[in-house]
KEVO-615364 format. One record per residue: x, y, z of N, C-alpha, C in turn. Coordinates in Angstrom, 1 decimal. Example, Ala and Ser with C-alpha at 12.3 -4.5 7.8 and 13.67 -1.06 7.14 Angstrom:
> 13.2,-5.7,7.8,12.3,-4.5,7.8,13.2,-3.3,7.8
> 12.8,-2.2,7.1,13.7,-1.1,7.1,12.9,0.0,7.9
//
This chain:
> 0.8,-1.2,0.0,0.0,0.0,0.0,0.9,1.3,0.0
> 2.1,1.3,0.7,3.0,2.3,1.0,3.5,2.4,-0.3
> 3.8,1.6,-1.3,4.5,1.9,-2.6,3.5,2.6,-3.6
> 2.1,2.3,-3.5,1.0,2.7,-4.5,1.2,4.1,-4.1
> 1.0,4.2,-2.6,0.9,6.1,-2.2,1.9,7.0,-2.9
> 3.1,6.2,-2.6,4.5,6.4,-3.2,4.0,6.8,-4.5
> 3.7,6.2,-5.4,3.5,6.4,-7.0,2.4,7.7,-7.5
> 1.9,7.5,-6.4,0.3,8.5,-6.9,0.8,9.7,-6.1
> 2.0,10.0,-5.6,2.3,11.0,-4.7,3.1,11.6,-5.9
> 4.3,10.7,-6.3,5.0,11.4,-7.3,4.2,11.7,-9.1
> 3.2,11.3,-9.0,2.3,11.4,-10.3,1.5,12.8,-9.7
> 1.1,13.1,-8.9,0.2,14.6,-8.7,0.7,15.6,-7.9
> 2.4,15.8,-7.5,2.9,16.5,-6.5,4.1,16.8,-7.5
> 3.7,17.9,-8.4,4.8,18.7,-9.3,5.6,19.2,-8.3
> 5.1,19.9,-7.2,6.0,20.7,-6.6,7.0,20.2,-5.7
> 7.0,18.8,-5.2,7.7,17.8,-4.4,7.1,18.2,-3.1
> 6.1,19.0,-2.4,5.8,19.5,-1.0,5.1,18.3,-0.7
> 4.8,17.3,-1.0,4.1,16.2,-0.1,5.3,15.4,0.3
> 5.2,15.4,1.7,6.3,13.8,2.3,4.8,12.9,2.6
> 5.4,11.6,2.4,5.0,10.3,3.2,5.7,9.4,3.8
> 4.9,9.2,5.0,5.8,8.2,6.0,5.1,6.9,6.4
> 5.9,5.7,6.5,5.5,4.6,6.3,5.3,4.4,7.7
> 4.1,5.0,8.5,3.6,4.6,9.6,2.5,4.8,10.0
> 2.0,4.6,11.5,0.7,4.9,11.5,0.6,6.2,12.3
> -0.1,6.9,12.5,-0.6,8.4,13.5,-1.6,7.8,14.4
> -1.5,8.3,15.7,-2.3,8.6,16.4,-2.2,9.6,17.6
> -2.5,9.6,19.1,-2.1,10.6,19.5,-0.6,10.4,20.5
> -0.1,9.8,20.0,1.2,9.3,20.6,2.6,8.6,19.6
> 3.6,8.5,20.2,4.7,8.1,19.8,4.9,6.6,20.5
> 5.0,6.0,19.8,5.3,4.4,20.0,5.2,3.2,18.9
> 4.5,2.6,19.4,3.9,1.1,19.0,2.7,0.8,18.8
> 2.2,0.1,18.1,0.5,-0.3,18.2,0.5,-1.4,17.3
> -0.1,-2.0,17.7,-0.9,-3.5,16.8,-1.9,-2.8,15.9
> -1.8,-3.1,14.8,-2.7,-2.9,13.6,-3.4,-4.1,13.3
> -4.5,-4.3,13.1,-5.2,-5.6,12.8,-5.6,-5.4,11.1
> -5.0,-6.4,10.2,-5.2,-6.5,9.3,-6.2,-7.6,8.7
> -7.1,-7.2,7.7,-8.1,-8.3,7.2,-7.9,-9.7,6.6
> -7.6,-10.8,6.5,-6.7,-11.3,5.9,-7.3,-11.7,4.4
> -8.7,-11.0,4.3,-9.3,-10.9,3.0,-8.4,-9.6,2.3
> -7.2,-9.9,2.4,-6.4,-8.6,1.5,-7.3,-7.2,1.1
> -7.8,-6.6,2.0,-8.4,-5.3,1.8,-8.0,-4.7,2.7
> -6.9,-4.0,2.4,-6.1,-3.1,3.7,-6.7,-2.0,4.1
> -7.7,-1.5,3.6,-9.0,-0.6,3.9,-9.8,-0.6,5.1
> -9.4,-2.0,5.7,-10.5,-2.5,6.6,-9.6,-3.1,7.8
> -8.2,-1.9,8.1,-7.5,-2.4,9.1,-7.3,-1.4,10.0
> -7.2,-1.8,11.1,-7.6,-0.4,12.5,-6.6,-1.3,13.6
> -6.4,0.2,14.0,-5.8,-0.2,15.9,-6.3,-0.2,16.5
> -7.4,0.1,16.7,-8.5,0.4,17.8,-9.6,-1.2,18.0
> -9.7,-1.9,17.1,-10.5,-3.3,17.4,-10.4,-4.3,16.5
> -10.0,-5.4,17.0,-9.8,-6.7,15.5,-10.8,-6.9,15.8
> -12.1,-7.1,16.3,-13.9,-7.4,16.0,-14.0,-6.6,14.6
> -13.8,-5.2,14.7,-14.2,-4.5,14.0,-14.1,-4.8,12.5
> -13.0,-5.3,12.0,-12.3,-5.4,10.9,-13.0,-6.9,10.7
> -13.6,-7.8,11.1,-14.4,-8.9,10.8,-13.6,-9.7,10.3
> -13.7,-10.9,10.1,-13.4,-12.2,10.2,-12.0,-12.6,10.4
> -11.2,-12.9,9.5,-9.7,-13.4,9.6,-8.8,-12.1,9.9
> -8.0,-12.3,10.8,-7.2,-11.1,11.0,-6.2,-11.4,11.0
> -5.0,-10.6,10.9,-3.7,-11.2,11.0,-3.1,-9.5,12.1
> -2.6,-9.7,13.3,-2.2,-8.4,13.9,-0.7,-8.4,13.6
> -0.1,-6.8,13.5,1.1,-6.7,13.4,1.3,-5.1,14.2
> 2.9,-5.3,14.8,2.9,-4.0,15.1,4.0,-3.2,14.4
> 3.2,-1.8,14.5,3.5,-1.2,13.7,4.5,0.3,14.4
> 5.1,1.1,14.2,5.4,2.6,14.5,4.4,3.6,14.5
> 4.1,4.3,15.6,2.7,5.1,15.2,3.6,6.3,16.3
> 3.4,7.3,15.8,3.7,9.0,15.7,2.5,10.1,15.7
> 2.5,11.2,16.8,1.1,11.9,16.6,1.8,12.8,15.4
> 0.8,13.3,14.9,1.0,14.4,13.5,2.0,15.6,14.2
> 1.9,16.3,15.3,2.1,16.9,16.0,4.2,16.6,16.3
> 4.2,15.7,16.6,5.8,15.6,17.0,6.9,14.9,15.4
> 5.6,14.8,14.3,6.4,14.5,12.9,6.6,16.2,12.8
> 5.7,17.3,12.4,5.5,18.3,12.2,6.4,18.8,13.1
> 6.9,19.2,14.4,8.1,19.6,15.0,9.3,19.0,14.8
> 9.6,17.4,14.4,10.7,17.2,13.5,11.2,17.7,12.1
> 10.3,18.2,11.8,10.5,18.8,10.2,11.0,20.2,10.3
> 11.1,20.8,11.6,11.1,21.8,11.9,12.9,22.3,12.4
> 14.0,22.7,11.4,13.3,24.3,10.6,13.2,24.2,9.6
> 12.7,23.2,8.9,12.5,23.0,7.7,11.6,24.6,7.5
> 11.1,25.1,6.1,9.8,25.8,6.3,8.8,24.5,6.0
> 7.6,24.3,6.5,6.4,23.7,6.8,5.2,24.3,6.7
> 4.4,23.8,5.9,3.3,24.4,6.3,1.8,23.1,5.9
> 1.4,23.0,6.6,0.3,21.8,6.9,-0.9,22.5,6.3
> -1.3,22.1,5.0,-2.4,23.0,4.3,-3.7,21.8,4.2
> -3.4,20.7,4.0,-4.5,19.7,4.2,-4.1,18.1,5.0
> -5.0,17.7,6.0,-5.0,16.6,6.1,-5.8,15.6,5.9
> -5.8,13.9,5.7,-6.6,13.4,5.3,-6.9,12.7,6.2
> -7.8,12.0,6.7,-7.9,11.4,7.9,-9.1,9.8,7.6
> -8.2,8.7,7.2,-9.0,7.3,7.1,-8.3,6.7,8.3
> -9.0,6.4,9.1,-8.3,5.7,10.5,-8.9,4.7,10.9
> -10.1,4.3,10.7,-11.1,3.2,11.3,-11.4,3.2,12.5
> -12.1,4.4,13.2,-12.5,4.6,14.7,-11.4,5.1,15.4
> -10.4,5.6,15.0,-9.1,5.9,15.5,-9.1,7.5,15.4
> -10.1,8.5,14.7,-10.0,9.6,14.6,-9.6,10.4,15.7
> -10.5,10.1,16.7,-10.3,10.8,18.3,-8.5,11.6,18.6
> -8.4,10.0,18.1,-6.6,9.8,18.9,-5.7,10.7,17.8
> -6.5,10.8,16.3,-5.1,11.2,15.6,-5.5,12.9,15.4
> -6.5,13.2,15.6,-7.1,14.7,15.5,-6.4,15.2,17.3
> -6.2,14.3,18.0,-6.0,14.9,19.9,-4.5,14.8,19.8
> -4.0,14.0,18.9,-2.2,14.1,18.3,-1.5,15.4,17.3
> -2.8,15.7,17.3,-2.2,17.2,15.9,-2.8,18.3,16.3
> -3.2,18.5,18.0,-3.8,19.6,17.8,-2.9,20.6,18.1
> -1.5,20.8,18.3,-1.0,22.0,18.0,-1.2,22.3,16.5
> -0.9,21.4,15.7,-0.8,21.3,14.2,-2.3,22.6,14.0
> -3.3,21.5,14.6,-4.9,22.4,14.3,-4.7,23.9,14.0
> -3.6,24.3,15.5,-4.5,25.6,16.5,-3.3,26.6,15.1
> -1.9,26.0,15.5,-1.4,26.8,14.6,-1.1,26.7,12.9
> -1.5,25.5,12.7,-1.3,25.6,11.0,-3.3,25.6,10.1
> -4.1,25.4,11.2,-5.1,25.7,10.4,-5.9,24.5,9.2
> -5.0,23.6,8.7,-5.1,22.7,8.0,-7.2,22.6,8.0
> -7.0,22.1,6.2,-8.6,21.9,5.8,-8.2,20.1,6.4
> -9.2,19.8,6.5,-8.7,18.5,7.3,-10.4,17.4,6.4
> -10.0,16.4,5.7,-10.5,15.5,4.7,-10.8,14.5,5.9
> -11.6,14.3,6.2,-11.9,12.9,7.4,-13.1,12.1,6.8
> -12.8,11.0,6.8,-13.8,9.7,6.6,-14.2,9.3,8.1
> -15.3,9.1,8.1,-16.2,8.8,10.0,-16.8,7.6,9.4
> -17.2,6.8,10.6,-17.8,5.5,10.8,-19.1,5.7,11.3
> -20.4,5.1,11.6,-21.5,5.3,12.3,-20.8,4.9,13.8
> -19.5,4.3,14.2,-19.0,4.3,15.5,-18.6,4.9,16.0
> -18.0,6.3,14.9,-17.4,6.9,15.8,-17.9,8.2,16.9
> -16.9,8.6,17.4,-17.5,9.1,18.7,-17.6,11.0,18.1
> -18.2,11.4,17.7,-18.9,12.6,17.1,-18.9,13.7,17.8
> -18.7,13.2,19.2,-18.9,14.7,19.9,-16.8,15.0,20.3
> -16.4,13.6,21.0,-14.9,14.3,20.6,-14.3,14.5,19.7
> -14.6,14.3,18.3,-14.1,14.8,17.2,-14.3,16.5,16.7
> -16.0,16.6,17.0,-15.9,18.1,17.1,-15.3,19.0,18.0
> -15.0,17.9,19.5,-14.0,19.1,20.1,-12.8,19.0,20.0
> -12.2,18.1,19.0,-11.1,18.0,18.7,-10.4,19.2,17.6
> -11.9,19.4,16.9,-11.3,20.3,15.8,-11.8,22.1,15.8
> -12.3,22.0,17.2,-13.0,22.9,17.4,-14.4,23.8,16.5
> -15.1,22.7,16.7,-16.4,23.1,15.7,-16.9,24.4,15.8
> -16.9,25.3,16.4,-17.3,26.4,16.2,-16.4,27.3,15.5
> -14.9,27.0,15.2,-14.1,27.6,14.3,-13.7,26.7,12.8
> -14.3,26.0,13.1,-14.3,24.9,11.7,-15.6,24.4,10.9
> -15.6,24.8,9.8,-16.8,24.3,9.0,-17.0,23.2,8.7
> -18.0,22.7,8.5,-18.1,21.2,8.0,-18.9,21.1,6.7
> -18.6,20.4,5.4,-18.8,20.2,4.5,-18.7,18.8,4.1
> -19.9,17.8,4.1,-20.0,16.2,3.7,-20.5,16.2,2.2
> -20.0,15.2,1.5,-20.0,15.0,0.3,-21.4,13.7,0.1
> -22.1,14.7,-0.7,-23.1,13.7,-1.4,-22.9,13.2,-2.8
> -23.7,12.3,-3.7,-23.0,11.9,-4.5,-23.1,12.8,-5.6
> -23.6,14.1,-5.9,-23.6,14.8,-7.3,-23.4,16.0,-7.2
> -23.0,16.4,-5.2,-22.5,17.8,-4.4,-22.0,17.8,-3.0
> -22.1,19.4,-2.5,-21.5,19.1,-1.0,-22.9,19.7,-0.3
> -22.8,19.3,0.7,-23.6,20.2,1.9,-22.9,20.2,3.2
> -23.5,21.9,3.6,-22.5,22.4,4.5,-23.8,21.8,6.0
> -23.1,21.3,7.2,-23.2,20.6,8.1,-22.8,21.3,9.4
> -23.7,21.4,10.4,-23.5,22.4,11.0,-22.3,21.7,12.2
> -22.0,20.4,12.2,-21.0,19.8,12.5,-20.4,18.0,12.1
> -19.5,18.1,12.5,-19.4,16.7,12.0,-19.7,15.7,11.9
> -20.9,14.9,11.3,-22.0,14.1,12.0,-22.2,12.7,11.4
> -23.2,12.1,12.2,-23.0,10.8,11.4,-24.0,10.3,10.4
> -24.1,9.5,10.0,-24.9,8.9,8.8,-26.3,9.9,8.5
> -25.9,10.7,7.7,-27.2,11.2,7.0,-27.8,10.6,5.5
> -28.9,10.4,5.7,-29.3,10.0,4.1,-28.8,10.7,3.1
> -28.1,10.0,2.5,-27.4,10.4,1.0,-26.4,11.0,1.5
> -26.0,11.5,2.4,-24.4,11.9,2.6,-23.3,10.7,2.9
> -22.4,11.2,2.1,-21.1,9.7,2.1,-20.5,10.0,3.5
> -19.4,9.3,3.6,-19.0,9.5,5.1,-17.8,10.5,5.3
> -17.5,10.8,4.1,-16.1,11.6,3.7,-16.9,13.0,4.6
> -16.0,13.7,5.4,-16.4,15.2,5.3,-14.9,15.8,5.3
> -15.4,17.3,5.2,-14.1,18.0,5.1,-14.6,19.6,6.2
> -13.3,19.6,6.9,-13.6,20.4,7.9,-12.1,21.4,7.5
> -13.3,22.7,7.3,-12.7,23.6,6.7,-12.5,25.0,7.8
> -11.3,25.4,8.4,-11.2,26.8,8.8,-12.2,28.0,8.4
> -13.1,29.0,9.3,-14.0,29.8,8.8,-13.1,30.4,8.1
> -11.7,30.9,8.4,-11.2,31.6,7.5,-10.3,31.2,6.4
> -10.5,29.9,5.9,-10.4,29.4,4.4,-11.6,29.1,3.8
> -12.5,29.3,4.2,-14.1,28.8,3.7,-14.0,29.7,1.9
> -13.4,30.4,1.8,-14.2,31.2,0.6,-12.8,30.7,-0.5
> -11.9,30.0,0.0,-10.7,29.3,-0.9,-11.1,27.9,-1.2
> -12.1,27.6,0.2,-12.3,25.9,-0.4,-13.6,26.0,-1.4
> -14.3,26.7,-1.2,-15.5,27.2,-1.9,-15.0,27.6,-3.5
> -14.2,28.4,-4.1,-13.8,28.6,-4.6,-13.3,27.6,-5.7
> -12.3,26.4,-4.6,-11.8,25.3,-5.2,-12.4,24.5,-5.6
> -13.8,23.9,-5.1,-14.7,23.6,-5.5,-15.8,24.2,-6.8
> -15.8,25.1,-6.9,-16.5,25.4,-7.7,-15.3,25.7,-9.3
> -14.3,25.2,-9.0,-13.1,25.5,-9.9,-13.4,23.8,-10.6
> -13.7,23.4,-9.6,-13.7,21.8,-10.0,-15.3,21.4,-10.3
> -16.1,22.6,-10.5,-17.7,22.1,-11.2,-18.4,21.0,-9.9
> -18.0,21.3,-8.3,-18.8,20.6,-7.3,-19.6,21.5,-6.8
> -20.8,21.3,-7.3,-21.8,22.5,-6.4,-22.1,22.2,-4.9
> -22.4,23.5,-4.2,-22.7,23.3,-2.8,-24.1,23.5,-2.7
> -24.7,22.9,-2.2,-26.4,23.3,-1.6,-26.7,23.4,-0.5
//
């Protein structure tokens, strides 16, 4: 999976500003068991529960880093954390409560995929919902959400939590890309 990222990183990153690192995030530096599916869909692998990930599992451990102490290693690099994407498998809590210096001072639009499990109210105070917009993707547009929530009819699970004060750049971007908002 780490080689595909690898490939699709250097195919859409003219400018070379994306790094990837071959580990997991959450809100700490260490270790963690990752439960993998052994139906080869690495999609369906989390730290947080081998129930969850269903039937054959294979655990392995892995290196896991909060966003927060990779981001102060890169430093004095210049840096600047303009989006993050967030597929974790019920693990969001831990990897949004790992980056919130990241949050307060770089601002990042932050792309998060949610589960009907996850926990909805510490995520919004992870990202500070009253300073962050929420925008979930339906299938032919966006709708703006008054926070980050769970299973709405016809909304996919992707949302994007946007800084009030980049709202009119992601708006913009979207509408550069022909996705209407309703």
């Amino acid at each position: 999976v780490f080689d595909i990222l690898g490939k699709n990183v250097a195919l859409n990153d003219p400018t070379g500003r994306c790094r990837t690192f071959q580990m997991g995030v959450s809100d700490s530096d260490g270790s963690a068991e990752i439960y993998v599916s052994g139906a080869a869909v690495p999609g369906n692998s989390t730290i947080m529960s081998r129930s969850w990930v269903g039937g054959e599992t294979v655990a392995v451990t892995i290196p896991i880093r909060s966003i927060d102490s990779i981001v102060n290693e890169l430093r004095p690099d210049p840096i600047t954390v303009d989006l993050v994407k967030i597929d974790v498998e019920l693990a969001e809590q831990k990897v949004l409560q790992g980056m919130s210096n990241t949050i307060r001072s770089h601002r990042p639009i932050i792309y998060l995929e949610i589960s009907p499990e996850s926990d909805f109210e510490a995520i919004n105070a992870a990202i500070g919902a009253g300073s962050y917009l929420v925008y979930a993707n339906r299938d032919h547009d966006f709708i703006k959400l008054k926070t980050v929530a769970q299973d709405i009819p016809g909304v996919h699970r992707n949302q994007f939590c946007v800084p009030k004060e980049r709202e009119a750049y992601f708006l913009n971007t979207l509408a550069r890309l022909h996705c209407p908002v309703t």
